[in-house]
Backbone as a printed PyTorch tensor [residue, N CA C, xyz], in Angstrom:
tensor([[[206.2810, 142.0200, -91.8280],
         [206.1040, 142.6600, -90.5260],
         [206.8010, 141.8150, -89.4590]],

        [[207.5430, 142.1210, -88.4490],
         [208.2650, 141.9130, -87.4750],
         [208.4900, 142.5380, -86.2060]],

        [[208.0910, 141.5810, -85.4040],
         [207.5830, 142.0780, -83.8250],
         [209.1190, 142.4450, -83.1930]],

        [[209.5580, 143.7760, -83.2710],
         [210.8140, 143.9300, -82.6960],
         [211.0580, 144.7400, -81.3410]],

        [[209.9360, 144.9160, -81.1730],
         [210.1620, 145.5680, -79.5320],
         [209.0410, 145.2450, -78.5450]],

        [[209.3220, 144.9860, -77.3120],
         [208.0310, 144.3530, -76.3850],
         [207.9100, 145.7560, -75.2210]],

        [[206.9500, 146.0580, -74.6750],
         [207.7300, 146.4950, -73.7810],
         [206.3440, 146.1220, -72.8050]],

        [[206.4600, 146.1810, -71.3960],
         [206.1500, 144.8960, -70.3800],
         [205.9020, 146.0020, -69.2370]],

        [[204.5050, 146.3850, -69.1220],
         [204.0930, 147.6710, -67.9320],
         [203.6750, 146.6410, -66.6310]],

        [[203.9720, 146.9990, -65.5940],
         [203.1530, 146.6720, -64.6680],
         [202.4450, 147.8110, -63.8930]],

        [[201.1520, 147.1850, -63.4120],
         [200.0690, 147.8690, -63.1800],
         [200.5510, 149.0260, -62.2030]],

        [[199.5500, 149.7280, -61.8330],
         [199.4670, 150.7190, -60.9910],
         [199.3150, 150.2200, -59.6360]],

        [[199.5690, 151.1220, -58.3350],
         [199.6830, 150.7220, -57.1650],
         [198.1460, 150.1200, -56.7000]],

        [[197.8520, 149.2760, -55.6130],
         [196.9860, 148.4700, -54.8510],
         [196.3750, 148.3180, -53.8340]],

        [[195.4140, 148.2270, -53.3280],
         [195.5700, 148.3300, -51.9560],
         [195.9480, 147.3560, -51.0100]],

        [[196.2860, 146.1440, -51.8200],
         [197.1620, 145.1240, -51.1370],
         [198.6820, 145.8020, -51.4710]],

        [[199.3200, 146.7820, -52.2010],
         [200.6680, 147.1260, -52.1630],
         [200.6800, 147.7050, -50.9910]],

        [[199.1320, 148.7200, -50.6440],
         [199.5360, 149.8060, -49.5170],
         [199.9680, 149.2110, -48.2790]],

        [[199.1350, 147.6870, -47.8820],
         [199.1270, 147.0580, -46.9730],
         [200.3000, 146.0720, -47.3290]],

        [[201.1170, 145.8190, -47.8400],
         [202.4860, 144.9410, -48.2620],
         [201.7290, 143.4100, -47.9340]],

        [[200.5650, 143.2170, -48.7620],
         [199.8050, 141.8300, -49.1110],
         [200.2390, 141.0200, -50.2710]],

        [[200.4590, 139.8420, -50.0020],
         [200.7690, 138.9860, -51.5250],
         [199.5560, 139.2580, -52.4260]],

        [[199.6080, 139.5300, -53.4490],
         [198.2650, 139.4030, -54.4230],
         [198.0100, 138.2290, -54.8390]],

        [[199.1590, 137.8390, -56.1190],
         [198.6880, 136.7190, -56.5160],
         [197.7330, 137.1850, -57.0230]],

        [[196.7230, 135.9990, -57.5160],
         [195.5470, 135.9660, -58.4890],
         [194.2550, 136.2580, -57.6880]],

        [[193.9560, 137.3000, -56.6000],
         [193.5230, 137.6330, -55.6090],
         [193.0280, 139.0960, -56.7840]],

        [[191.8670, 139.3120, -56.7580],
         [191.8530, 140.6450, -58.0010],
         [191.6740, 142.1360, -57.3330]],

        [[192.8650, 142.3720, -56.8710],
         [192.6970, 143.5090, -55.8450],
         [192.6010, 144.9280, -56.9570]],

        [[192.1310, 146.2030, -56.2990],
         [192.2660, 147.2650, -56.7900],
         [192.7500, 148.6640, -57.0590]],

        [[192.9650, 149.1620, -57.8830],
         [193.7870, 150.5020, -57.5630],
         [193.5860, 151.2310, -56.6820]],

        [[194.5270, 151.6740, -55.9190],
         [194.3700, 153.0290, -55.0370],
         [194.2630, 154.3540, -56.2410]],

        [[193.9650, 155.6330, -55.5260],
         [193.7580, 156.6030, -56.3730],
         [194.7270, 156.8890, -56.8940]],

        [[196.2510, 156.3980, -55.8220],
         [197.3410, 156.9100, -56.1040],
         [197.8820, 155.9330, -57.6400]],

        [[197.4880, 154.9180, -57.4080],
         [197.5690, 154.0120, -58.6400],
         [196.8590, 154.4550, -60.2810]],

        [[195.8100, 155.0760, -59.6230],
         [195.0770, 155.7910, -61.2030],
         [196.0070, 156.8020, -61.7670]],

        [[196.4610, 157.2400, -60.5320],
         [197.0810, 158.7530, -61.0250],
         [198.7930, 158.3790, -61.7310]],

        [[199.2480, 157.3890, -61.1710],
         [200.3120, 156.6450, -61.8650],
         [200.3310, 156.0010, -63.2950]],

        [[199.1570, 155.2860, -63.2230],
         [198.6540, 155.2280, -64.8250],
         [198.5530, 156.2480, -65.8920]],

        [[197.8430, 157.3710, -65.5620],
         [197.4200, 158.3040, -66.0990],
         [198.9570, 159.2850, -66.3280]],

        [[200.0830, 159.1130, -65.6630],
         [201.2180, 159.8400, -65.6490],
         [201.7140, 159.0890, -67.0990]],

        [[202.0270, 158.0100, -66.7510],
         [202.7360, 156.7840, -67.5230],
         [201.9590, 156.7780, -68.8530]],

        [[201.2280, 156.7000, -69.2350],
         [200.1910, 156.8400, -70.5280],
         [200.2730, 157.7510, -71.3660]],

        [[201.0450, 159.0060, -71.3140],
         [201.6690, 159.6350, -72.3280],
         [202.8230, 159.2270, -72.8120]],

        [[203.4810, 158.6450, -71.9200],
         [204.9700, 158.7960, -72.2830],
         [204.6380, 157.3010, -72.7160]],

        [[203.9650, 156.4690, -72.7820],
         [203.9330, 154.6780, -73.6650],
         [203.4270, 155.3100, -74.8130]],

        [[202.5520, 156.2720, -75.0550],
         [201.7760, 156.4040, -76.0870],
         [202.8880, 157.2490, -77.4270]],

        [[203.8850, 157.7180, -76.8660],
         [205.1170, 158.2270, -77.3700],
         [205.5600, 157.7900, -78.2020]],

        [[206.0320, 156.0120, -77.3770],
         [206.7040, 154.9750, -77.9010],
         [205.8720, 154.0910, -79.2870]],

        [[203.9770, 154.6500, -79.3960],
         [203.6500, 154.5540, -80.4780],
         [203.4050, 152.5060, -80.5670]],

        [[202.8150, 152.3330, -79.6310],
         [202.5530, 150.7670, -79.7690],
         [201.6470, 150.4520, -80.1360]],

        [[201.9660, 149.3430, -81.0440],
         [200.9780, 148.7530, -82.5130],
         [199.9860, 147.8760, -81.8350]],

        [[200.3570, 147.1120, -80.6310],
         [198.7640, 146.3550, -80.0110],
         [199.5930, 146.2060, -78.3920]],

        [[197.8380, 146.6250, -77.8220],
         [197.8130, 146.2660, -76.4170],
         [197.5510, 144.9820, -76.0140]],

        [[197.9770, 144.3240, -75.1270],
         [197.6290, 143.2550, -74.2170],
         [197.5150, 143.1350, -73.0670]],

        [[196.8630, 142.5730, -72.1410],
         [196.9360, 143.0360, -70.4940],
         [196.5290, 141.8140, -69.8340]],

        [[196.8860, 141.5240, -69.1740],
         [196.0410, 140.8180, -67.8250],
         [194.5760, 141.2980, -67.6690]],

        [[194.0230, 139.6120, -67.2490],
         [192.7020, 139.9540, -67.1300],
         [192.5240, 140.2020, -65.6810]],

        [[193.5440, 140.5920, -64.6610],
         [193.1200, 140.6750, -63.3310],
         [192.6680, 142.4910, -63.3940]],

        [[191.9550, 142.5640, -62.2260],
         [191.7690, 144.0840, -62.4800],
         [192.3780, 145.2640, -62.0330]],

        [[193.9730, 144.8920, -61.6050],
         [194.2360, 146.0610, -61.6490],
         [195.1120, 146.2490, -62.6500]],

        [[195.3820, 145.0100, -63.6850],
         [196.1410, 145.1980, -64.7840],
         [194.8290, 145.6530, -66.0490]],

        [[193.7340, 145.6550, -65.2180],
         [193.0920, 145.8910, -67.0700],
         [192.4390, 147.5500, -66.7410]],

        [[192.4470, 148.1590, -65.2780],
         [192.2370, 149.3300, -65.1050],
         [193.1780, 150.4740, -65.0770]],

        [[194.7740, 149.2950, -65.2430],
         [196.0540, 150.5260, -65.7230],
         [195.6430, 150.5180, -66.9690]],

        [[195.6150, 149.3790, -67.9310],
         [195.6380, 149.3230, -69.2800],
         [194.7430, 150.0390, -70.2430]],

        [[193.4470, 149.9370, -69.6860],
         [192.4500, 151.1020, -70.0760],
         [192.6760, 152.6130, -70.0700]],

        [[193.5400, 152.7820, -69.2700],
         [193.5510, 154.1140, -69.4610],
         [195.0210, 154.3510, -70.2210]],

        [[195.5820, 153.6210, -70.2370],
         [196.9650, 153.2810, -71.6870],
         [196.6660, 153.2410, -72.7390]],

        [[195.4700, 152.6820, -72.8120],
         [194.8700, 152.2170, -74.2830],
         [194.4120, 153.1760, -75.0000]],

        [[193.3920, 154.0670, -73.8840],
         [193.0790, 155.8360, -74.4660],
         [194.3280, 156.4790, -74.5990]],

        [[194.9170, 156.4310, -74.0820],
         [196.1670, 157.8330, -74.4340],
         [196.7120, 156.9100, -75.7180]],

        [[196.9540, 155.6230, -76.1290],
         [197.4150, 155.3850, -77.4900],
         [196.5990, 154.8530, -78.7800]],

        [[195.0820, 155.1160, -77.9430],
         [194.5300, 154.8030, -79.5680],
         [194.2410, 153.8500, -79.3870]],

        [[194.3230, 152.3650, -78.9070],
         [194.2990, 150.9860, -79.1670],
         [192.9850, 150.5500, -77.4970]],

        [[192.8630, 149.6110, -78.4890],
         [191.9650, 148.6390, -77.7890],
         [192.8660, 147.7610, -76.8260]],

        [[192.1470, 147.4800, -75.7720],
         [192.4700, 146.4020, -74.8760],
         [192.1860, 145.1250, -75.3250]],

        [[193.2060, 144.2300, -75.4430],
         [193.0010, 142.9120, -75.5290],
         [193.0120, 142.3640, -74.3680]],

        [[192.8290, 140.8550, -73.7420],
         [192.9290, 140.6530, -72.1720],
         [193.1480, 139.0070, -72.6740]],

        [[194.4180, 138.7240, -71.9360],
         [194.5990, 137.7070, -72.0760],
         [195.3350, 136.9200, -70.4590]],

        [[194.6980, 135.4250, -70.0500],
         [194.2860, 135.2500, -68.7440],
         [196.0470, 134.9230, -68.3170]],

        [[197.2250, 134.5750, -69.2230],
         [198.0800, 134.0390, -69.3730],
         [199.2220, 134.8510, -69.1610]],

        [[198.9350, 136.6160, -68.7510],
         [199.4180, 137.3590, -68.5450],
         [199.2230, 137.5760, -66.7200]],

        [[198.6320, 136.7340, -66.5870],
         [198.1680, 136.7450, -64.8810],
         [199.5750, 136.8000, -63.8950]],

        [[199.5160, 137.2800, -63.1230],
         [200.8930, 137.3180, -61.8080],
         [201.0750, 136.1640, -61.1830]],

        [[201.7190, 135.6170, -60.7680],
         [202.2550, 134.3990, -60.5450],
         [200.7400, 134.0400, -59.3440]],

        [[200.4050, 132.9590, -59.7410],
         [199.6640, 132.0170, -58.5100],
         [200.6160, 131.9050, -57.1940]],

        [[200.1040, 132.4830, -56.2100],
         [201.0350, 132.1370, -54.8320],
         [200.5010, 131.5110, -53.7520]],

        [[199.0900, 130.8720, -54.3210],
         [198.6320, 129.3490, -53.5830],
         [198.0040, 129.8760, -52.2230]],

        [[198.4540, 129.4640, -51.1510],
         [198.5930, 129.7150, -49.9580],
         [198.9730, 131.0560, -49.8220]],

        [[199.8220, 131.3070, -49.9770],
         [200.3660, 132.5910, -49.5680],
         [199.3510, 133.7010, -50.2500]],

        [[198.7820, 133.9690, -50.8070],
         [198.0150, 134.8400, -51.1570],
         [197.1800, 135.5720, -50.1210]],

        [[197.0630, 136.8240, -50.3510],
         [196.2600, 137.4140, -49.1610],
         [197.0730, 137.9970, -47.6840]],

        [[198.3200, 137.3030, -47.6930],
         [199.1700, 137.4060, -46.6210],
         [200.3580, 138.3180, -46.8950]],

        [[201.1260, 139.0460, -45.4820],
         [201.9090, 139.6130, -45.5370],
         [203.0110, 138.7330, -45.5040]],

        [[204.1290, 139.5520, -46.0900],
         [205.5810, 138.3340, -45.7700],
         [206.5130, 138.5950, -44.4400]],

        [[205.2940, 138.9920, -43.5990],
         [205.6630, 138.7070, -41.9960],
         [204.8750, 137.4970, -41.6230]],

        [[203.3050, 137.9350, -42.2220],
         [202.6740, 136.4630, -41.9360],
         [202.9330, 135.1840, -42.1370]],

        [[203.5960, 135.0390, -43.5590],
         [204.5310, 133.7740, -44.1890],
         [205.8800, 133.4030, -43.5240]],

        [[206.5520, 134.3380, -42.9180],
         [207.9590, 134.0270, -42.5800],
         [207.3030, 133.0500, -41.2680]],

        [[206.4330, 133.8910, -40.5790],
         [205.7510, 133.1640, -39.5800],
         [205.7660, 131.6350, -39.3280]],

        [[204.5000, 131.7630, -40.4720],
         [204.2310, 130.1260, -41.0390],
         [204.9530, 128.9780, -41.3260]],

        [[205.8150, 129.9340, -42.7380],
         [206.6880, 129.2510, -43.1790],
         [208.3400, 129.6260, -43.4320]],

        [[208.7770, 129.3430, -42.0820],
         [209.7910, 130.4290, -42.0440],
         [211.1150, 129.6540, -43.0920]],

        [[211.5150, 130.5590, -43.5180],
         [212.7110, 130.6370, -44.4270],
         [212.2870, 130.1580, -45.9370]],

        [[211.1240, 130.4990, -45.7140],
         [210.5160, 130.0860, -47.5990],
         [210.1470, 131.2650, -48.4340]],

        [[210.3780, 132.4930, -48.2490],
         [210.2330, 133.8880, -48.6810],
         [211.4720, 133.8350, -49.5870]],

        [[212.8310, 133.0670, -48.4720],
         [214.6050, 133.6190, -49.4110],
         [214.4590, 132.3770, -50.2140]],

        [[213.8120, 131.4310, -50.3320],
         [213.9320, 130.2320, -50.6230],
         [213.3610, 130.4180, -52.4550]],

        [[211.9280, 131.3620, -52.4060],
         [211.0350, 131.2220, -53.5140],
         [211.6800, 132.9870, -54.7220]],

        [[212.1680, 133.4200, -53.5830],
         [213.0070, 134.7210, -54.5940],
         [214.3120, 133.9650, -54.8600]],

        [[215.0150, 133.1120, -54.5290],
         [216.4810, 132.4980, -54.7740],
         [216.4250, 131.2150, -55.7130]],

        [[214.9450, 130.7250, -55.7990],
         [215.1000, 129.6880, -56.6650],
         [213.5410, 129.4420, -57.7950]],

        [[214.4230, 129.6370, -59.0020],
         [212.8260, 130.0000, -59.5980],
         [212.4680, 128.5370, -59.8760]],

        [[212.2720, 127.7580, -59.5710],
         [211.6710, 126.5070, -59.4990],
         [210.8410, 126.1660, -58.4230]],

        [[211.0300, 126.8480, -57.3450],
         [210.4130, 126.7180, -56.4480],
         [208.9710, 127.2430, -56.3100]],

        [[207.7860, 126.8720, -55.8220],
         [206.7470, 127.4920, -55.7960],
         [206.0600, 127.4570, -54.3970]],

        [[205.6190, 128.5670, -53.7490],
         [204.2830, 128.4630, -52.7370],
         [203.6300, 127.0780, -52.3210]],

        [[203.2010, 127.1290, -51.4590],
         [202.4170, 125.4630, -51.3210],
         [201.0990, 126.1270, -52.5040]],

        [[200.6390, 125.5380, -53.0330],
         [199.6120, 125.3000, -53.8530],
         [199.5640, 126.1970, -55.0100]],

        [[200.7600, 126.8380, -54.9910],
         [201.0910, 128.0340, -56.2910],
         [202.1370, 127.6860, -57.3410]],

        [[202.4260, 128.4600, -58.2340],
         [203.3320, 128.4910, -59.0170],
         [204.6630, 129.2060, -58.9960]],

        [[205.9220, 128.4840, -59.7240],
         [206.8520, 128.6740, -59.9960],
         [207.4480, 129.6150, -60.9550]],

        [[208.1420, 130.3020, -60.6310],
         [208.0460, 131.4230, -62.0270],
         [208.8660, 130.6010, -63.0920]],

        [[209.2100, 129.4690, -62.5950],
         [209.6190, 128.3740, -63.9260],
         [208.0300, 128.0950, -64.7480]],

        [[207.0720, 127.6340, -64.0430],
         [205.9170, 127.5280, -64.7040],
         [205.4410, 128.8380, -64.9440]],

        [[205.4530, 130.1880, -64.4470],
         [204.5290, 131.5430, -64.8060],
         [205.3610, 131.7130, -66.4570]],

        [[207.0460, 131.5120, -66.7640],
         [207.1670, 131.6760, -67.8560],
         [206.8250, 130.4420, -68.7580]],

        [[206.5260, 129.5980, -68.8190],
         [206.1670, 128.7810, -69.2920],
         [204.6000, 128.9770, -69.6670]],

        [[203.8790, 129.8660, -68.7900],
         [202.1670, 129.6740, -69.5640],
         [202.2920, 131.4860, -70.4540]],

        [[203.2230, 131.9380, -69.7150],
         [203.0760, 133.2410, -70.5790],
         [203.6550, 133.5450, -71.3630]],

        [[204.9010, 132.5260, -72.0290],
         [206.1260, 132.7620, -73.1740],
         [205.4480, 132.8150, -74.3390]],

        [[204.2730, 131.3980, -74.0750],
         [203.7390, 131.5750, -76.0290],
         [202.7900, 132.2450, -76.0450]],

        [[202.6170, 133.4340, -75.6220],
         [201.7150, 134.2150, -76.0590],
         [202.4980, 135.2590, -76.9030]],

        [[203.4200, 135.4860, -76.2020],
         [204.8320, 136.4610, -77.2960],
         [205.0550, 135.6460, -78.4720]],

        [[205.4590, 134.4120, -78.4480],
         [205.1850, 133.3870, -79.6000],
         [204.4320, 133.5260, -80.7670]],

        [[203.3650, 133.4180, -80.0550],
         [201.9080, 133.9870, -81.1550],
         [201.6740, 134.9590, -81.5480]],

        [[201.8540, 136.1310, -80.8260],
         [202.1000, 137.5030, -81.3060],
         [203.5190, 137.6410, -83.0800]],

        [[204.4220, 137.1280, -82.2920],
         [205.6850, 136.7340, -83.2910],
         [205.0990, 136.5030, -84.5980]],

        [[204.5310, 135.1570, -84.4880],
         [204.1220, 134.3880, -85.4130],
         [203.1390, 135.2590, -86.2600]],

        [[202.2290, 135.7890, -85.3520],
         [201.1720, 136.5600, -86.3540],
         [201.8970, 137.5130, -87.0830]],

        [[202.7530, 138.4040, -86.7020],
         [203.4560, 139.6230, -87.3300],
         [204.3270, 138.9770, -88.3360]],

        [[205.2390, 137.8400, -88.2290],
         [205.9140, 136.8920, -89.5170],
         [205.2310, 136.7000, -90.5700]],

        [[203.9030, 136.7610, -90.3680],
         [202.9700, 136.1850, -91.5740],
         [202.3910, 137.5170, -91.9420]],

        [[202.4480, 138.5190, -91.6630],
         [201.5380, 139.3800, -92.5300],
         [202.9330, 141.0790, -92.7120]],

        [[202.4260, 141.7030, -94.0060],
         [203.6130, 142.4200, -94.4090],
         [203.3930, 143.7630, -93.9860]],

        [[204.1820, 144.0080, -93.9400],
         [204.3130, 145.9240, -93.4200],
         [205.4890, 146.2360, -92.4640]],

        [[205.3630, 146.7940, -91.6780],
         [206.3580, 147.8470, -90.6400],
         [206.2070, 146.7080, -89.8780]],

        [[207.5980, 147.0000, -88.6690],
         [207.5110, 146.0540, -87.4710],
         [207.0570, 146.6860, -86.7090]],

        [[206.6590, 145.9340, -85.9940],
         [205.4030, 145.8660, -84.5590],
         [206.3930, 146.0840, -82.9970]],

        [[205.4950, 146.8550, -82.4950],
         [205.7490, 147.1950, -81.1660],
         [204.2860, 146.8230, -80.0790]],

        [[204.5460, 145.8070, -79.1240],
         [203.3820, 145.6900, -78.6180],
         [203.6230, 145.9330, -76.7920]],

        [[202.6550, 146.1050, -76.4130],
         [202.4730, 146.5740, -75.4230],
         [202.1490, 145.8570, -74.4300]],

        [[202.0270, 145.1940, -73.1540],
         [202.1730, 144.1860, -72.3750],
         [201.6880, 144.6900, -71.1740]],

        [[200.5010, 144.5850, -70.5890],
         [200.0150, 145.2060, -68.9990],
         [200.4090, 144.1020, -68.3100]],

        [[201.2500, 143.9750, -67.1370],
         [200.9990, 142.3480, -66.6420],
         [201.3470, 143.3880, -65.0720]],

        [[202.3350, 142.1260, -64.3590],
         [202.5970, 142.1710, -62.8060],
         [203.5840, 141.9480, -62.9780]],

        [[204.4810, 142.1240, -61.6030],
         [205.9260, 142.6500, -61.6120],
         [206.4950, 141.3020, -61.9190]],

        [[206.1240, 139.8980, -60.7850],
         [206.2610, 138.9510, -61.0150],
         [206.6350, 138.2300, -62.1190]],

        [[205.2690, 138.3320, -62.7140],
         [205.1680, 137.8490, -64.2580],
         [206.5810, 138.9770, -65.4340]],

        [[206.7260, 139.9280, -65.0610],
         [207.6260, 140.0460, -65.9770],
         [209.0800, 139.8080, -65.6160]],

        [[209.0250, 140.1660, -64.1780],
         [210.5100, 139.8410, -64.1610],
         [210.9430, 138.4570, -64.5400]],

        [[209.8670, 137.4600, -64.2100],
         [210.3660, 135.8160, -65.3110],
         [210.3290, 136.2090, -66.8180]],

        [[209.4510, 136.9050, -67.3290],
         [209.0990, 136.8920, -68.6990],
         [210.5560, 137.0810, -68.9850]],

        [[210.5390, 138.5690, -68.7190],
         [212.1800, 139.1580, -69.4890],
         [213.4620, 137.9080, -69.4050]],

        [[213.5970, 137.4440, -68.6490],
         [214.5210, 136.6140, -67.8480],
         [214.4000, 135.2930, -68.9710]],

        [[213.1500, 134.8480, -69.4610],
         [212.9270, 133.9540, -70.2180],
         [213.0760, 134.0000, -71.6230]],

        [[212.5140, 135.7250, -71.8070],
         [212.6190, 135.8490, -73.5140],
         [214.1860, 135.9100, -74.1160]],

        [[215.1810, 136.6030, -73.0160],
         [216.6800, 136.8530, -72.9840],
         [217.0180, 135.3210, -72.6170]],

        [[216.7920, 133.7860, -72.7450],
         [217.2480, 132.7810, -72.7210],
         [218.0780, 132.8010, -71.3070]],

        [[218.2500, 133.3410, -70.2610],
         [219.0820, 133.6580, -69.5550],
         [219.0390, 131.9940, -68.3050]],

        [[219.8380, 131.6700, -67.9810],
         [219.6810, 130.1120, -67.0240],
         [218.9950, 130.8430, -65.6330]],

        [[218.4440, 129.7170, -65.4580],
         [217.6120, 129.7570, -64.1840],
         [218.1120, 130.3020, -62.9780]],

        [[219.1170, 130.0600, -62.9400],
         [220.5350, 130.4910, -61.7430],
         [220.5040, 131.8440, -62.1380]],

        [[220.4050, 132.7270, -63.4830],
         [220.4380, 133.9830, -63.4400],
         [219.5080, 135.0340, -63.1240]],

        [[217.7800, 134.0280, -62.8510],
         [216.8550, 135.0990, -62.7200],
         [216.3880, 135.4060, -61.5240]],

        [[217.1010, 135.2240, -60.2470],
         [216.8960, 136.0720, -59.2010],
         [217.6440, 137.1280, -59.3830]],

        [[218.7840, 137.6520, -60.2820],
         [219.4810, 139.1330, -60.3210],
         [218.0580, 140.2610, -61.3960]],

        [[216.4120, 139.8210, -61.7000],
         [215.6520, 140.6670, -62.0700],
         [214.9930, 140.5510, -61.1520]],

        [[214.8220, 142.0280, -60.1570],
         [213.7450, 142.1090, -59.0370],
         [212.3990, 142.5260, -60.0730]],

        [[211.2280, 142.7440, -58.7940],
         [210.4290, 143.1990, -59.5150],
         [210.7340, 144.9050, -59.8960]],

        [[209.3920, 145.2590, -60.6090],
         [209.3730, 146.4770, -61.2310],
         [208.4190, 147.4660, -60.1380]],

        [[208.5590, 148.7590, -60.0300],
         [208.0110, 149.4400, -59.2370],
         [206.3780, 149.5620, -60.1330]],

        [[205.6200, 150.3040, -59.1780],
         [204.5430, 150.0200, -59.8350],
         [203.9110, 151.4930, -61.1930]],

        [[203.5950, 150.9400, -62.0140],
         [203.7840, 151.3130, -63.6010],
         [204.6720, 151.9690, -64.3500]],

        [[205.8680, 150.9600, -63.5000],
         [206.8600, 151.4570, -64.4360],
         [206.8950, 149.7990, -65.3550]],

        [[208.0710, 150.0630, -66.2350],
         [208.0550, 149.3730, -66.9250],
         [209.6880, 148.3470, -67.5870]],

        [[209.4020, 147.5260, -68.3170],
         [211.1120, 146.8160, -69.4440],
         [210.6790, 147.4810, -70.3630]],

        [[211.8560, 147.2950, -71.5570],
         [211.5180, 147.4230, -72.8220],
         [212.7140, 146.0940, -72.9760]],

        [[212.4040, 144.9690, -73.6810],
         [212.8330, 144.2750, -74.7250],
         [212.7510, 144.4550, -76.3170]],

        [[214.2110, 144.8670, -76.7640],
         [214.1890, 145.1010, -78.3450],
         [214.7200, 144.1180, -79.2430]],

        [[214.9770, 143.8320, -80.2460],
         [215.5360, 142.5590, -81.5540],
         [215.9940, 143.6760, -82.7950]],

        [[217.2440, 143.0740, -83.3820],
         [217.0990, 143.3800, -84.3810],
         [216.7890, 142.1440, -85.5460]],

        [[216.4510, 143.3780, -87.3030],
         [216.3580, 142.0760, -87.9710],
         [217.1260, 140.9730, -88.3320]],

        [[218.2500, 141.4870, -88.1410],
         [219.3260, 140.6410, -88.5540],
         [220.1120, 139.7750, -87.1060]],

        [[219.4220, 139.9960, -86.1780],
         [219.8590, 139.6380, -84.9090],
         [218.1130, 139.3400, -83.8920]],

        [[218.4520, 137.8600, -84.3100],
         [216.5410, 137.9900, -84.1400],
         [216.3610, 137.5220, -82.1640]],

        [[217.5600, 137.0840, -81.4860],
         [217.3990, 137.2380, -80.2570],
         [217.1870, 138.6320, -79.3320]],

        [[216.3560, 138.6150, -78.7270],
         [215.5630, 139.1630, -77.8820],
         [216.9780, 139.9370, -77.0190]],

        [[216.6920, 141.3010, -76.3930],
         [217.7470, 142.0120, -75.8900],
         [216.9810, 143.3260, -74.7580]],

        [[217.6930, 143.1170, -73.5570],
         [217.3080, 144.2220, -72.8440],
         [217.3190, 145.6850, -72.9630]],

        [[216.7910, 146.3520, -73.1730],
         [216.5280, 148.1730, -73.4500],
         [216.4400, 148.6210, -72.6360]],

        [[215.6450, 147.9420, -71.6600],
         [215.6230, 149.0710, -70.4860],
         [214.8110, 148.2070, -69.2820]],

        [[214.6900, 148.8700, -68.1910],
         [214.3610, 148.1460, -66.8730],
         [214.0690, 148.8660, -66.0540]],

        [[212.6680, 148.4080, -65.4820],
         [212.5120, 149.7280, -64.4170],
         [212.1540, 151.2830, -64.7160]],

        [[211.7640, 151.5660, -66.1280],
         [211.6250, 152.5670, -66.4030],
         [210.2040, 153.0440, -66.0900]],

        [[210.2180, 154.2770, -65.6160],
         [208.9750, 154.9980, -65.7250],
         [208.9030, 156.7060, -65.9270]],

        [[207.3120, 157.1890, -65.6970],
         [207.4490, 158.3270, -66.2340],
         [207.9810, 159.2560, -66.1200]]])
């Protein structure tokens, strides 16, 4: 068995999206309009026929994912490592309020992924706590026999646009050209067997 396709949802809309609020690890909640985005998107993942769910344990990644999980059959797993980037300080705030504060550190933290928030993280560190969990997934499907695996990924826009950026080996200098993802849409990262590096499918897709 061999894990050959990922594909990487982010949640449904917020009511810190409605209000253009940093989230961060702040556990904000769906708007209705966000349920109803889920609920669009959840046929068409369930299509694609994915062998295990995973999600963020924040709640608006585990209240898209729940209702993903019914339209494909599968249980929610929740894992904390799928979380949206820590943005420290900035959390809670608009990026009028930050330019404010801290002016010219908005072009500074989208232009350099090393850079982090005062008291937050770097999407050099967000791929770094969330790479080996794909790892482990890998690993488990290497060791046991059958069909290859397609798994399913609830996270935040944040968190994937490093993920993808990380699983494609791509240099640091290249991952401000992945913005984020609109909300529940989605990547697909595919592999073949004979070509076991990781490859973009798609971006930005939704229902």
């Amino acid at each position: 068995m061999t894990l050959r396709r990922l594909i990487l949802l982010r949640h449904g809309q917020t009511d810190f999206n409605v209000d253009g609020r940093m989230q961060g690890h702040i556990d904000s909640h769906l708007t209705d309009a966000g349920h109803e985005q889920a609920a669009e998107a959840a046929p068409v993942l369930a299509s694609l026929a994915p062998d295990r769910l995973v999600s963020s344990d924040l709640r608006r990644a585990v209240d898209t994912a729940e209702v993903v999980g019914a339209a494909c059959g599968l249980p929610v797993k929740f894992d904390p490592r799928l979380r949206e980037t820590h943005l420290g300080l900035w959390q809670g705030h608009t990026v009028a309020e930050i330019e404010r504060d801290y002016p010219g550190a908005i072009a500074t933290w989208r232009s350099d992924p090393a850079w982090a928030p005062p008291e937050g993280e770097s999407r050099i560190d967000v791929v770094a706590r969330s790479r080996p969990l794909v790892d482990e997934l890998d690993a488990e499907f290497a060791d046991s026999d059958g069909v290859s695996e397609t798994v399913l990924l609830v996270a935040h826009g944040g968190l994937i646009a490093g993920l993808v950026t990380g699983l494609l080996d791509l240099p640091p200098s290249a991952w401000p050209s992945f913005g984020g993802l609109g909300n529940c849409r989605w990547a697909v990262l595919a592999r073949r067997d004979d070509h076991p590096r990781w490859r973009l499918a798609g971006y930005n897709i939704g229902a």
